[in-house]
N, C-alpha and C positions, 0 to 999 in steps of 0.2 A: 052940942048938936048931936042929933041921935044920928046913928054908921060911920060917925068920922073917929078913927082912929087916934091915940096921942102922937104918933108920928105926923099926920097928916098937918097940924098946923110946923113941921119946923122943915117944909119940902124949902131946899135951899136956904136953906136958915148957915148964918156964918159960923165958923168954927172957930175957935183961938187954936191955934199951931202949938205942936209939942216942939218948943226948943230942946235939942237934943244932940248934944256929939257925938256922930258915930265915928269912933277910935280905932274900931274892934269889930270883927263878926259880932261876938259877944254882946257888945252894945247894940250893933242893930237890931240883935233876935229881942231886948230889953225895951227898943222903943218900940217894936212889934208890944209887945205884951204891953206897954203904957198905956197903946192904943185901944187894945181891946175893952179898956175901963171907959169909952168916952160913946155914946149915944150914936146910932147910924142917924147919917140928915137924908133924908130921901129928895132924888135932884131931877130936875128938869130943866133943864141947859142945853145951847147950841155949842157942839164940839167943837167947833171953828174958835168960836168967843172964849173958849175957857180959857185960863191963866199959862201961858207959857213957859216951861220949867227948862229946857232945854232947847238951843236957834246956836247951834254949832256944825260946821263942815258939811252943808246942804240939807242938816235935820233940825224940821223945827216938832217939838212935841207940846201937845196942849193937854192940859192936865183936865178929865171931867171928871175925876172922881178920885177920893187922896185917902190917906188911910185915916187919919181926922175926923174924914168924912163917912168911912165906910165902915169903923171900930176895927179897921186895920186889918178886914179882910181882905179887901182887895185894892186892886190900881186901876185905871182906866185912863188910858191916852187916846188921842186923835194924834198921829205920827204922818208928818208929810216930809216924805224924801226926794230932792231934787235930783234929776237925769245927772247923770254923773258924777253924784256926790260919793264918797267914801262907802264901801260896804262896812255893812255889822259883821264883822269876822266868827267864826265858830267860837261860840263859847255854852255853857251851861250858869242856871244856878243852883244851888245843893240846896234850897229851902222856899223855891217857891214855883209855882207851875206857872206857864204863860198860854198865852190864848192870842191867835188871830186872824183878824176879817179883815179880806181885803177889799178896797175900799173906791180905787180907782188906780189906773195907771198897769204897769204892766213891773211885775216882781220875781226876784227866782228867791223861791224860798228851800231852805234845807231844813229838816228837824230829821234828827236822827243820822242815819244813811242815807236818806232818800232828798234827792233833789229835785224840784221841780220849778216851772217856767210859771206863774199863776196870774191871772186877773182876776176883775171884782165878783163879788162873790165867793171866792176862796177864805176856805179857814186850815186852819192849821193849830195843834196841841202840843205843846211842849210841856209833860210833867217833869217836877223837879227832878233835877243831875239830865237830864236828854240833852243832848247838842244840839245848837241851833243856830242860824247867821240864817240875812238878808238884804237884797240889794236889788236896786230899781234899774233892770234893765231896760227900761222904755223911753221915749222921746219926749216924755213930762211927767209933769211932778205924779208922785207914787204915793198914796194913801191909804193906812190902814189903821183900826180901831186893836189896840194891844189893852190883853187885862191879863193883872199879875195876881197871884194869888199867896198868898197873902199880902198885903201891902207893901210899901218900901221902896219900890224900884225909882219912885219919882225921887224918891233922895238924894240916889246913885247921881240920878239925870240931872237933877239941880247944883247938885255939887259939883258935878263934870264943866255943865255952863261956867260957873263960876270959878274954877281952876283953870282954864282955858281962857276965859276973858280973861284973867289976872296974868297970862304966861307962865302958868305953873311947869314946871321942869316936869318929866315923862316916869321921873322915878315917884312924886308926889300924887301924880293922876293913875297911876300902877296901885299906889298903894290904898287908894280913894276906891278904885274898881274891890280891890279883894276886899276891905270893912265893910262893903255893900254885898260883898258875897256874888259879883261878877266873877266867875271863874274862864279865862279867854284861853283856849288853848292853841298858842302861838303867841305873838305880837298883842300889846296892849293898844286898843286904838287912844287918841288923843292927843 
């Protein structure tokens, strides 16, 4: 067809998943790079409906866009935080920037030194190594779109779920956060 692109027929087209052990920083910077060898799928998707990688301690995340899908530039969540659920405590990552729009609900967001009180319409920039933590200060669920740059973070997220379902011990889910390159400074949530 003449103006249609070769991306254009694989919009939500399925990806086969890189099975991959992350052990190690090292391993994770490794399936970053697997990634980059595999085709962007260009997507059109309701965030609500996307695949749930993480419904732990009031957070549920919905994954619209995975490094598979993106050749491992980037991440994209829909993050919905329940009123009293556990804050994201200060932490940084050393290898990838974050991004985010809030979405609904009322948040106090920190990046950096600065703390503020935010609703929708708020964004917020965390480049790699910035400190950052957030929590839904409001009276219903708190909604924001998170994108990580370079990909990965939903691995952290998935494997968190599943260390948590399983009753993983605190010293297992500590060492699961640093292979993902979660750097928390204080207390490991989990």
């Amino acid at each position: 067809m003449p103006g249609v692109n070769e991306s254009d027929a694989r919009v939500n087209a399925a990806v086969e998943r890189v099975e991959f052990e992350v052990d190690s920083s090292d391993a994770y910077q490794e399936l970053r790079r697997l990634w980059t060898t595999m085709p962007r799928v260009p997507k059109l998707i309701d965030a609500t409906t996307a695949p749930v990688v993480l419904c732990q301690g009031g957070q549920t995340i919905h994954l619209a866009l995975s490094g598979e899908e993106s050749a491992g530039s980037m991440m994209v969540a829909y993050v919905e935080l329940e009123p009293g659920a556990r804050d994201v405590p200060d932490h940084h990552q050393p290898f990838e920037d974050e991004l985010w729009f809030a979405v609904q609900g009322e948040w106090e967001w920190k990046i950096g030194t600065e703390t503020r009180r935010v609703g929708p319409g708020a964004f917020a920039y965390a480049p790699r190594g910035t400190t950052h933590a957030f929590a839904n200060v409001g009276s219903s669920v708190a909604v924001m779109l998170t994108i990580n740059t370079p990909a990965g973070h939903e691995r952290g997220f998935e494997g968190l779920d599943r260390l948590v379902g399983e009753g993983a011990p605190a010293e297992a889910i500590q060492r699961h956060f640093a292979n993902h390159d979660f750097i928390f400074h204080g207390s490991t949530p989990g």
